[in-house]
PyMOL CGO cylinders between C-alpha atoms (Angstrom):
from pymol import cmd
from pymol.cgo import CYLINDER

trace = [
    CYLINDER, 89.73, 136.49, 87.68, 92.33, 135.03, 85.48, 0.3, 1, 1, 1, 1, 1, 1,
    CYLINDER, 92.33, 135.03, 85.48, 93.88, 133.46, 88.34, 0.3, 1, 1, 1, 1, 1, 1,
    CYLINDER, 93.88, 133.46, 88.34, 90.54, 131.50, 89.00, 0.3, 1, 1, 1, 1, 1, 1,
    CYLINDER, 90.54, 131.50, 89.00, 90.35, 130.93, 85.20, 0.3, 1, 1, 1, 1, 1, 1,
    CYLINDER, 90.35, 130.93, 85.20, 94.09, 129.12, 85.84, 0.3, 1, 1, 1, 1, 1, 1,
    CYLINDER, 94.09, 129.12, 85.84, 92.73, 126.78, 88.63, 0.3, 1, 1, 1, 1, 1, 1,
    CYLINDER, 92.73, 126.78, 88.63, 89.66, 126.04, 87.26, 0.3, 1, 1, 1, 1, 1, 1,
    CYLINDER, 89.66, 126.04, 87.26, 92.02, 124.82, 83.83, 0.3, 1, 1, 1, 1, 1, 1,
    CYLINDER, 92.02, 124.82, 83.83, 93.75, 123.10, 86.23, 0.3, 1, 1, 1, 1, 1, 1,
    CYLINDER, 93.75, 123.10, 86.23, 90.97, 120.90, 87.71, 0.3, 1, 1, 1, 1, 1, 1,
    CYLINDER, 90.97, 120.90, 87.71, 89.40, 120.55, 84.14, 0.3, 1, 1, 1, 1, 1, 1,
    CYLINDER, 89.40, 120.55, 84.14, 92.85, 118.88, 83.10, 0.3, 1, 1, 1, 1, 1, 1,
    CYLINDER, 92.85, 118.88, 83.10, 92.69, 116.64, 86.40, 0.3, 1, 1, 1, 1, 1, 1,
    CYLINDER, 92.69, 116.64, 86.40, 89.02, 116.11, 85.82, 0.3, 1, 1, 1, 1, 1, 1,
    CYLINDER, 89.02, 116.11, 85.82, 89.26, 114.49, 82.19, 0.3, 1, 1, 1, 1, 1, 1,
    CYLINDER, 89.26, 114.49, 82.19, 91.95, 112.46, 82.74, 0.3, 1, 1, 1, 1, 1, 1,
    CYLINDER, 91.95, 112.46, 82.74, 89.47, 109.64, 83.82, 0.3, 1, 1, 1, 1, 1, 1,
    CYLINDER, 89.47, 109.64, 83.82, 89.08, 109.08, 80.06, 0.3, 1, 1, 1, 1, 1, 1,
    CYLINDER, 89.08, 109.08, 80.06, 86.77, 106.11, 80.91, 0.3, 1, 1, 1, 1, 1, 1,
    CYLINDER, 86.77, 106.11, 80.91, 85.29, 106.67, 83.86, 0.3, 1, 1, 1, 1, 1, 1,
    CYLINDER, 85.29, 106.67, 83.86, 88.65, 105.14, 85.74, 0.3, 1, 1, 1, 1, 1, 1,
    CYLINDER, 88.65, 105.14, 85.74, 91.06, 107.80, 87.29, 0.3, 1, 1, 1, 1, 1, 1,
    CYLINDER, 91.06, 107.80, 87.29, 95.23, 106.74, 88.75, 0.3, 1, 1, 1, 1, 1, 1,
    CYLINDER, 95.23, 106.74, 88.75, 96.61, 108.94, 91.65, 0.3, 1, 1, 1, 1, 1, 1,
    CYLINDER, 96.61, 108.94, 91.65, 99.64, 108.25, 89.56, 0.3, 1, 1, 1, 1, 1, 1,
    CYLINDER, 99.64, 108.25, 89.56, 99.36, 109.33, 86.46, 0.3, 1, 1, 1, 1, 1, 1,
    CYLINDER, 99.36, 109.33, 86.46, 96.91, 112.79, 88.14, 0.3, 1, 1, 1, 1, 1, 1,
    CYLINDER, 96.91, 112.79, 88.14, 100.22, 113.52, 90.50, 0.3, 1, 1, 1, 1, 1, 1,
    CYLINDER, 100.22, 113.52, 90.50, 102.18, 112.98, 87.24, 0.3, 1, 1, 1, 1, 1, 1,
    CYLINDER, 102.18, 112.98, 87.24, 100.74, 115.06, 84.57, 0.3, 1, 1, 1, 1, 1, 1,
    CYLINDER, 100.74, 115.06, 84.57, 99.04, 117.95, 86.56, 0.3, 1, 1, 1, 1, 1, 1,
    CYLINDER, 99.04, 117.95, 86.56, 100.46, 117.40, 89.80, 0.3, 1, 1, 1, 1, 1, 1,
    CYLINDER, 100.46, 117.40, 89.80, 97.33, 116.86, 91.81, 0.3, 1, 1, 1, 1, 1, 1,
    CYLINDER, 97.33, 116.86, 91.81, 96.55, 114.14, 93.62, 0.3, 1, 1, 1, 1, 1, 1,
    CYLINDER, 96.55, 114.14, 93.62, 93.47, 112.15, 94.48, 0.3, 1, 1, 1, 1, 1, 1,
    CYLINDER, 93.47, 112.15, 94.48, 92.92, 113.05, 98.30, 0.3, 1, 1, 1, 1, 1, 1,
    CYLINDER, 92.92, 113.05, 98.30, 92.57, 116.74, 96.88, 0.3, 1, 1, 1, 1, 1, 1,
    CYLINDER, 92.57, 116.74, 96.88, 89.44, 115.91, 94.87, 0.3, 1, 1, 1, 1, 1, 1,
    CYLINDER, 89.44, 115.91, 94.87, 88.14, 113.80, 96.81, 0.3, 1, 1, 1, 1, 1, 1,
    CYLINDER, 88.14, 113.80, 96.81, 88.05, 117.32, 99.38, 0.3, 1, 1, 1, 1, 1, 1,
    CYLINDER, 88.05, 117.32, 99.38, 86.78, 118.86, 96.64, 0.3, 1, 1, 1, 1, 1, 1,
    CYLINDER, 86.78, 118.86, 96.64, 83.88, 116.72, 96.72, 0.3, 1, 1, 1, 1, 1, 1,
    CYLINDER, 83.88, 116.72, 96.72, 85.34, 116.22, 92.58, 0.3, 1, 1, 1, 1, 1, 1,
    CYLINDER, 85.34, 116.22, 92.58, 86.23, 112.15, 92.91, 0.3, 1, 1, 1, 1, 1, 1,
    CYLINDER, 86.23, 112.15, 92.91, 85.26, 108.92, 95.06, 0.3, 1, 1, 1, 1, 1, 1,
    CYLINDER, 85.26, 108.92, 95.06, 88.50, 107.14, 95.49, 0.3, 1, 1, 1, 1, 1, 1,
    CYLINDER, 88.50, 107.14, 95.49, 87.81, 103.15, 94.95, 0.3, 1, 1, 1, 1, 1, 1,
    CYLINDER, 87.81, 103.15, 94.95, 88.40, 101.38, 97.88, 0.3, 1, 1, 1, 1, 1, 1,
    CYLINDER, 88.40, 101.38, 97.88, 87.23, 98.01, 97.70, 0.3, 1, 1, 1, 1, 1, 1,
    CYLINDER, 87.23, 98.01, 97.70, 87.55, 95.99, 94.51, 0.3, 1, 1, 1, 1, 1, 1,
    CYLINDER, 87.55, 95.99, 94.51, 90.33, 98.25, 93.13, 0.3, 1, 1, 1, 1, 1, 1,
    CYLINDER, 90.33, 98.25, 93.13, 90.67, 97.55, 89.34, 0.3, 1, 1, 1, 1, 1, 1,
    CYLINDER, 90.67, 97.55, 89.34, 93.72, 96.84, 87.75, 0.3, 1, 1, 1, 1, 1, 1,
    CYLINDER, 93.72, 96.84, 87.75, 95.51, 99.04, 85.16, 0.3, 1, 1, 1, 1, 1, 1,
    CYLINDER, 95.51, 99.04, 85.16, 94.97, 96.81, 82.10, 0.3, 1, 1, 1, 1, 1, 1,
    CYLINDER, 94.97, 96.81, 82.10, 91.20, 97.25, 83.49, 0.3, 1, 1, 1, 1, 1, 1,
    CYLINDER, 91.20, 97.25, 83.49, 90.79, 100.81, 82.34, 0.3, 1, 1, 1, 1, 1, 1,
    CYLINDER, 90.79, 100.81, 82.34, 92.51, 103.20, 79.75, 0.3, 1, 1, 1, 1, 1, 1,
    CYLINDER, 92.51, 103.20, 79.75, 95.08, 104.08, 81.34, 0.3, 1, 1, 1, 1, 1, 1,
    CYLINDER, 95.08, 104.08, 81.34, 97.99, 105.51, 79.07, 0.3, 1, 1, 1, 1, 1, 1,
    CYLINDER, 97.99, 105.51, 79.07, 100.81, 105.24, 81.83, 0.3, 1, 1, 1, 1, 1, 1,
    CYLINDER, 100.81, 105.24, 81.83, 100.00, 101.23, 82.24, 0.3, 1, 1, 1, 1, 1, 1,
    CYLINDER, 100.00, 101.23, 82.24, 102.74, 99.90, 80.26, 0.3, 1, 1, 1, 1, 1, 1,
    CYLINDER, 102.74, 99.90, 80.26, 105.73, 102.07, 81.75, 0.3, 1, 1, 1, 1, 1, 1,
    CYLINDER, 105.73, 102.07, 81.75, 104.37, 102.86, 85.23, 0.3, 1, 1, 1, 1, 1, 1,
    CYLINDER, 104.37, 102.86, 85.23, 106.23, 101.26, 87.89, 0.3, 1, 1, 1, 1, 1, 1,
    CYLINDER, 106.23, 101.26, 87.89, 102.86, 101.37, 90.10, 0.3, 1, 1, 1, 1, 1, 1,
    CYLINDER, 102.86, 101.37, 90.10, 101.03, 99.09, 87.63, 0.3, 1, 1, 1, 1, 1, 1,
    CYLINDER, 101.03, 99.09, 87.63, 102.77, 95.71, 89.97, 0.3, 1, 1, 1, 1, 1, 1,
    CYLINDER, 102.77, 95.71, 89.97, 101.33, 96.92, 92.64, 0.3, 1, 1, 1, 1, 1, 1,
    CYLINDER, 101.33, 96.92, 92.64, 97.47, 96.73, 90.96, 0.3, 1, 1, 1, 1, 1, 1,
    CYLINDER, 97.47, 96.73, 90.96, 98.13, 93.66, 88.96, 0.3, 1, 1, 1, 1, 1, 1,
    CYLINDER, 98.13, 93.66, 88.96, 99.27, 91.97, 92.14, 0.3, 1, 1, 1, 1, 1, 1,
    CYLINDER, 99.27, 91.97, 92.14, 97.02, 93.51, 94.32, 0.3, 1, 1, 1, 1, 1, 1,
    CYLINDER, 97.02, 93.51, 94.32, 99.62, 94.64, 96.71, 0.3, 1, 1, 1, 1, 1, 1,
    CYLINDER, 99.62, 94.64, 96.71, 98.91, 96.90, 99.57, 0.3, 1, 1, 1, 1, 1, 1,
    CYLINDER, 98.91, 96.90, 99.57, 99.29, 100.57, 98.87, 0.3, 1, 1, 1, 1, 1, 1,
    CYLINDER, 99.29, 100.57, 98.87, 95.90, 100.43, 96.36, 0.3, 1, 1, 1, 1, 1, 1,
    CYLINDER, 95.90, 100.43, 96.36, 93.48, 101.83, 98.46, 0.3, 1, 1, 1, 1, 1, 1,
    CYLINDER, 93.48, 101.83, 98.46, 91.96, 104.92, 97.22, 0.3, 1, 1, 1, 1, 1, 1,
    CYLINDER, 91.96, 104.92, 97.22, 94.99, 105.34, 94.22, 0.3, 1, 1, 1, 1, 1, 1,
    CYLINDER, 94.99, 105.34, 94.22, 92.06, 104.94, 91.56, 0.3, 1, 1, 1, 1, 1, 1,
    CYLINDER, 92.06, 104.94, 91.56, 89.24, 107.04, 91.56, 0.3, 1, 1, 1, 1, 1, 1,
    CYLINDER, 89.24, 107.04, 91.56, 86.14, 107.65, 89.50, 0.3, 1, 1, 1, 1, 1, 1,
    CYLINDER, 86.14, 107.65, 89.50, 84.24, 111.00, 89.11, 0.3, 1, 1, 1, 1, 1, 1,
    CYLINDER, 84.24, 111.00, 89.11, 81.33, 111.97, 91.80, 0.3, 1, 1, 1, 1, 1, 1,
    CYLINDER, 81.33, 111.97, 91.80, 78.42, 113.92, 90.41, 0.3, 1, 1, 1, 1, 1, 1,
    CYLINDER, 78.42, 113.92, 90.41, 80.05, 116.46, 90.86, 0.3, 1, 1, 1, 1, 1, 1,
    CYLINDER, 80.05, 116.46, 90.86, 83.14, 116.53, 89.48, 0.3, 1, 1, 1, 1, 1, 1,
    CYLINDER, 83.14, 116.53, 89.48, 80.44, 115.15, 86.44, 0.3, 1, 1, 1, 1, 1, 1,
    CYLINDER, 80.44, 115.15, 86.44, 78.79, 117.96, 86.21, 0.3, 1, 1, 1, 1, 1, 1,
    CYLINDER, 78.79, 117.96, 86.21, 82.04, 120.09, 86.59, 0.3, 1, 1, 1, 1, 1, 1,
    CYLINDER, 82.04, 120.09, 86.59, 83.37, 118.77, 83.29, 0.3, 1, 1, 1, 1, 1, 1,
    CYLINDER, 83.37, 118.77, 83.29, 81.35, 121.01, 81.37, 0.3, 1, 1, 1, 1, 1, 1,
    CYLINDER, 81.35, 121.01, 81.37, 80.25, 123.79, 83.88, 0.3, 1, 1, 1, 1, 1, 1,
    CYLINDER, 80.25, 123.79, 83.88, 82.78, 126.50, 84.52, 0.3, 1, 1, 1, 1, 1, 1,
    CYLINDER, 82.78, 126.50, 84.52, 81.03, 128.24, 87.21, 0.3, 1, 1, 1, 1, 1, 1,
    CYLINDER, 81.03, 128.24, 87.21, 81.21, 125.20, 89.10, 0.3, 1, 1, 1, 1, 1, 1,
    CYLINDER, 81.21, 125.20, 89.10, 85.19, 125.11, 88.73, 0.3, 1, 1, 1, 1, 1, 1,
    CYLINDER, 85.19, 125.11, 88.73, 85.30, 128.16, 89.33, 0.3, 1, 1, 1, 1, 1, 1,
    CYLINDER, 85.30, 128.16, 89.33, 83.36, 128.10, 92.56, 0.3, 1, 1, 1, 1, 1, 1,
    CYLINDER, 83.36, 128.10, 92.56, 85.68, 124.66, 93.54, 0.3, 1, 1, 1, 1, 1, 1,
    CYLINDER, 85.68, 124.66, 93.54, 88.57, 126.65, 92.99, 0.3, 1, 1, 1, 1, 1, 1,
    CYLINDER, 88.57, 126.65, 92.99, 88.13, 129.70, 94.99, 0.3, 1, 1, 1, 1, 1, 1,
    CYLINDER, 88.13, 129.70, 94.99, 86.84, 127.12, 97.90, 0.3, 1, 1, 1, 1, 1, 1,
    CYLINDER, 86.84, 127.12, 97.90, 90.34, 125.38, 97.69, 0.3, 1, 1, 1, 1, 1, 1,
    CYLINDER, 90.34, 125.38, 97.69, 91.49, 128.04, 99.98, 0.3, 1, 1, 1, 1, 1, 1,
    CYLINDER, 91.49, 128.04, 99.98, 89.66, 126.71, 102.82, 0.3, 1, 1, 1, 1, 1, 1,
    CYLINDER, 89.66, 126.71, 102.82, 90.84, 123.13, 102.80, 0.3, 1, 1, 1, 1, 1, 1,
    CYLINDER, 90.84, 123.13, 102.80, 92.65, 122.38, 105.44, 0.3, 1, 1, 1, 1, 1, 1,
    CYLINDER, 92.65, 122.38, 105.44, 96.10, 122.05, 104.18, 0.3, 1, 1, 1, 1, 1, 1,
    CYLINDER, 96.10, 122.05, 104.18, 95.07, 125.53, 102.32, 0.3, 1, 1, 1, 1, 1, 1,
    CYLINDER, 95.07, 125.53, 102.32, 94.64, 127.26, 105.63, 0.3, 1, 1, 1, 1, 1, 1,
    CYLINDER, 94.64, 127.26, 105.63, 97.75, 126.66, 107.67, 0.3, 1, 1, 1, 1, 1, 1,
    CYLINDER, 97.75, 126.66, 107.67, 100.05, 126.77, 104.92, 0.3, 1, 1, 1, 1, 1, 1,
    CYLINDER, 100.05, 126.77, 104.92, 98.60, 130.33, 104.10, 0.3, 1, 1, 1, 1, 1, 1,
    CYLINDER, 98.60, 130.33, 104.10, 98.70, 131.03, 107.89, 0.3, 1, 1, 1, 1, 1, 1,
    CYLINDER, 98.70, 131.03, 107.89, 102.45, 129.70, 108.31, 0.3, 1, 1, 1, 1, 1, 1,
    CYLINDER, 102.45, 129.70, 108.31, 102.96, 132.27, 104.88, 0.3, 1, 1, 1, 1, 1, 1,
    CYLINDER, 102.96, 132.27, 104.88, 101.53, 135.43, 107.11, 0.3, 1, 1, 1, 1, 1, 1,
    CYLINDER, 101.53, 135.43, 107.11, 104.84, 135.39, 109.13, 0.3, 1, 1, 1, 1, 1, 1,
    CYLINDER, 104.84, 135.39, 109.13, 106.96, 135.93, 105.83, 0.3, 1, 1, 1, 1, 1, 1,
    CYLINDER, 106.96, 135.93, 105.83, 108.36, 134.01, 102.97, 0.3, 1, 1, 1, 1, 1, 1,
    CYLINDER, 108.36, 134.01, 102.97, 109.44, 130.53, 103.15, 0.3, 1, 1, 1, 1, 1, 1,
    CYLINDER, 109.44, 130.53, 103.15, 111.73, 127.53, 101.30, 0.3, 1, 1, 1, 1, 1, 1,
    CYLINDER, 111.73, 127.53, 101.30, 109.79, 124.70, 100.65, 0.3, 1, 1, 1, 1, 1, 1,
    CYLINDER, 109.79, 124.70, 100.65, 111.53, 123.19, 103.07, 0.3, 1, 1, 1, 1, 1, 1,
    CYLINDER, 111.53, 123.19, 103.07, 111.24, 125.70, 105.83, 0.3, 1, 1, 1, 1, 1, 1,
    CYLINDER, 111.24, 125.70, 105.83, 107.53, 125.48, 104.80, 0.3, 1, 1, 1, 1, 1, 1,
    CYLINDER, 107.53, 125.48, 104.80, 106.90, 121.44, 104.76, 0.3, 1, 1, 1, 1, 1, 1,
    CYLINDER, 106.90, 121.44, 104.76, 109.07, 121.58, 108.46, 0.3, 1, 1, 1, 1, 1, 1,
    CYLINDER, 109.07, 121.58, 108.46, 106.89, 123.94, 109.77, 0.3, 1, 1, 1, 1, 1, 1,
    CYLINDER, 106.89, 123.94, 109.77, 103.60, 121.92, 108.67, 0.3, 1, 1, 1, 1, 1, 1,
    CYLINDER, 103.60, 121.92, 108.67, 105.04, 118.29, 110.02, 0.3, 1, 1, 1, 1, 1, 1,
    CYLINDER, 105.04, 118.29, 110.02, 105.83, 120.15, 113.42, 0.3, 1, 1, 1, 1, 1, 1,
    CYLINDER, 105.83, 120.15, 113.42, 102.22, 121.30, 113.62, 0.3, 1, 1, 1, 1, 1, 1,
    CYLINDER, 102.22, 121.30, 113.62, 101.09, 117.49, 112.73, 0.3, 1, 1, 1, 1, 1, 1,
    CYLINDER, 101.09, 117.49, 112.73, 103.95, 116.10, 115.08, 0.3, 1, 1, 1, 1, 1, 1,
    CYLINDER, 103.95, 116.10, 115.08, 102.11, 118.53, 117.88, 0.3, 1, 1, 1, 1, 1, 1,
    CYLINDER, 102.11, 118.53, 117.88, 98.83, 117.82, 116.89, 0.3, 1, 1, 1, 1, 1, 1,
    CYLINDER, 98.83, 117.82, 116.89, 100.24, 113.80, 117.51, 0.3, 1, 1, 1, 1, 1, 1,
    CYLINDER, 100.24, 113.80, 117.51, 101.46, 114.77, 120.63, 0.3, 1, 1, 1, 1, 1, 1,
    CYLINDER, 101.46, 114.77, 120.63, 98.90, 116.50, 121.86, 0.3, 1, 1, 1, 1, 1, 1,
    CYLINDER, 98.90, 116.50, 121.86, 95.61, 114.45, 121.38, 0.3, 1, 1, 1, 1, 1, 1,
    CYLINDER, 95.61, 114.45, 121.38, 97.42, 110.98, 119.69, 0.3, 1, 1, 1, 1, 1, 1,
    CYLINDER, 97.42, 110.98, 119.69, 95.92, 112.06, 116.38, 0.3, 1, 1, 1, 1, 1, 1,
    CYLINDER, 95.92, 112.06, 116.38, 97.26, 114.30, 113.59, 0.3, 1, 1, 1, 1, 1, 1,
    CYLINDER, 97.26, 114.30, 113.59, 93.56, 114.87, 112.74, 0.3, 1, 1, 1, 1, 1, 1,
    CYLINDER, 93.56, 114.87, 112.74, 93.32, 118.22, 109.77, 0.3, 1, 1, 1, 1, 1, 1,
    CYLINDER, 93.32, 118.22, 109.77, 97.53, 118.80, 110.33, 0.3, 1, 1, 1, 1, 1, 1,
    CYLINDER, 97.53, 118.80, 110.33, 98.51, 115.36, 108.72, 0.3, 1, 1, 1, 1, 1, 1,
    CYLINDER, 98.51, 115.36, 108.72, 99.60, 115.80, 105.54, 0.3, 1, 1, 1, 1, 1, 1,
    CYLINDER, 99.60, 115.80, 105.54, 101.97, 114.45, 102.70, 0.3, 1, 1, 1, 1, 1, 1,
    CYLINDER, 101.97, 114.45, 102.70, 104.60, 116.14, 100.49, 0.3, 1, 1, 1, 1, 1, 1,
    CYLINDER, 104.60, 116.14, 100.49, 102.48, 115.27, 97.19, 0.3, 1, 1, 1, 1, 1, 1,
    CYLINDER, 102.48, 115.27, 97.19, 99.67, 116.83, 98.72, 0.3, 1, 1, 1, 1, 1, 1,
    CYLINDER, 99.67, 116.83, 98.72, 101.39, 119.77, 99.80, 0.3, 1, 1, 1, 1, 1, 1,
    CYLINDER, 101.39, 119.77, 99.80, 103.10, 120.17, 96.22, 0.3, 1, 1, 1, 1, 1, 1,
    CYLINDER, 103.10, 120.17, 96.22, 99.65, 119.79, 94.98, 0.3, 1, 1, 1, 1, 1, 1,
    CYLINDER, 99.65, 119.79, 94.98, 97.53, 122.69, 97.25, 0.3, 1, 1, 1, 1, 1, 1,
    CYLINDER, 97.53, 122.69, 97.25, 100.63, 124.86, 96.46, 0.3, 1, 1, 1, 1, 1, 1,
    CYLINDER, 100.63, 124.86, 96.46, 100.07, 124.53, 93.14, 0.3, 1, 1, 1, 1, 1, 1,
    CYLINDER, 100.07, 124.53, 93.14, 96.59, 125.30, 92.99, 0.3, 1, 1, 1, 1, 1, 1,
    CYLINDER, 96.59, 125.30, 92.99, 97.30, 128.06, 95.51, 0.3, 1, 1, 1, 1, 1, 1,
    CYLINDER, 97.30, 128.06, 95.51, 99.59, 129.68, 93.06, 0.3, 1, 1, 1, 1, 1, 1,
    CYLINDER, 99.59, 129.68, 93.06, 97.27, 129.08, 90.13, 0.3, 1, 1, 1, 1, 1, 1,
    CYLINDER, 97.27, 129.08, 90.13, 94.52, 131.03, 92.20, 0.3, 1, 1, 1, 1, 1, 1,
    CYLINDER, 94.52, 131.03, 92.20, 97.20, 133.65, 92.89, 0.3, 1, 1, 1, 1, 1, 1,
    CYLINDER, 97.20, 133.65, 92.89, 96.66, 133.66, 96.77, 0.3, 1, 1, 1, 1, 1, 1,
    CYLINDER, 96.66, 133.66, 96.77, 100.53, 132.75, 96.68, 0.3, 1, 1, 1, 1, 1, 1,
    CYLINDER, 100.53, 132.75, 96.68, 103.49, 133.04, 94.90, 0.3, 1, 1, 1, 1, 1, 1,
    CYLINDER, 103.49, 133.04, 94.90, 105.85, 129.96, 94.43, 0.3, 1, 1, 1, 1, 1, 1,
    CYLINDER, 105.85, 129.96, 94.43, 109.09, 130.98, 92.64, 0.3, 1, 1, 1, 1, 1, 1,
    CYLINDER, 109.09, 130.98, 92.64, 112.06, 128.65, 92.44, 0.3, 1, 1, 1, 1, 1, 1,
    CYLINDER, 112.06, 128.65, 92.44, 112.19, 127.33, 96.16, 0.3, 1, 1, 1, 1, 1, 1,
    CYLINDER, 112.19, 127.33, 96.16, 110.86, 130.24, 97.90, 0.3, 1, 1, 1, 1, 1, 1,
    CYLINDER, 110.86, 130.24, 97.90, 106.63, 130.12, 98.97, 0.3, 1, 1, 1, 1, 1, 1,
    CYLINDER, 106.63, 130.12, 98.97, 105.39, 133.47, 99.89, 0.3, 1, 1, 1, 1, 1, 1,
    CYLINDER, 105.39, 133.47, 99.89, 101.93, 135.47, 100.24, 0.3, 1, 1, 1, 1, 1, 1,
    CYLINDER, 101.93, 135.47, 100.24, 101.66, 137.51, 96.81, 0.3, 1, 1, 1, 1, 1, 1,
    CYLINDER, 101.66, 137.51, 96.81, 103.03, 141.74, 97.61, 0.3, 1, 1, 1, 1, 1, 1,
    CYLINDER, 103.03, 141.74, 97.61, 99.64, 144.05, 97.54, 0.3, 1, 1, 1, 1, 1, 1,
]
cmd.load_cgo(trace, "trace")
């Protein structure tokens, strides 16, 4: 239960740093170390897409000192889907616990959650032992049907589910080493 209670703090954190209603991948993967795509699986966020606002649009602390700020004021490519706003949801999960709670324990299923806790079964791993083994599953998954399809992934969002994976206790990240938690 307290490991639940440590996730669901987790995605609280992630959660209110919309402050007005206007959410940066950034300044998420910066200060809790989640990341958008991860919310948006948790049915928490809607990524903006179209008509991306710029930083001095919203209240976004970061905005002066953030080297990604360029690439909103310009309206460079690499926006898409970096800001995000709150879905019902992740609304209603601001000030319901169960529902956190319930998000949480359901991280284990995502995708990303699965194989990395599947690649885990055969033993410990190094991060890096860990990420290679995920990008040959996606570089398969390429090869075999010209898609990565559920095995593409990024290193953000892998730091990010192993995070939450940890905070849930269904793994145990110390230094450099990943492993399944000893019964």
């Amino acid at each position: 239960m307290v490991a639940v209670a440590q996730a669901t703090g987790l995605l609280r954190i992630a959660l209110t740093l919309t402050g007005d209603g206007i959410g940066c991948h950034h300044r998420l993967r910066a200060e809790v170390g989640l990341g958008v795509d991860l919310l948006a699986e948790l049915g928490l966020v809607r990524p903006i897409r179209q008509r991306i606002p710029d930083c001095t649009e919203h209240a976004c602390p970061l905005r002066d000192g953030c080297r990604h700020a360029i690439t909103f004021a310009e309206a460079r490519a690499g926006r898409s889907g970096k800001k995000y706003r709150l879905a019902p949801l992740g609304e209603r999960a601001l000030t319901d616990d169960a529902i956190l709670a319930q998000l949480a324990r359901a991280a284990r299923d995502l995708a990303l959650a699965r194989r990395v806790l599947a690649a885990l079964a055969d033993g410990p791993h190094s991060i890096f032992a860990l990420n290679t083994a995920l990008l040959d599953q996606s570089l398969a998954a390429l090869a075999s049907t010209g898609d990565f399809g559920d095995a593409a992934f990024e290193r953000g969002g892998l730091a990010a589910i192993l995070a939450l994976l940890a905070d849930l206790g269904a793994i145990d990240h110390v230094g450099a080493t990943v492993s399944l938690p000893r019964s």
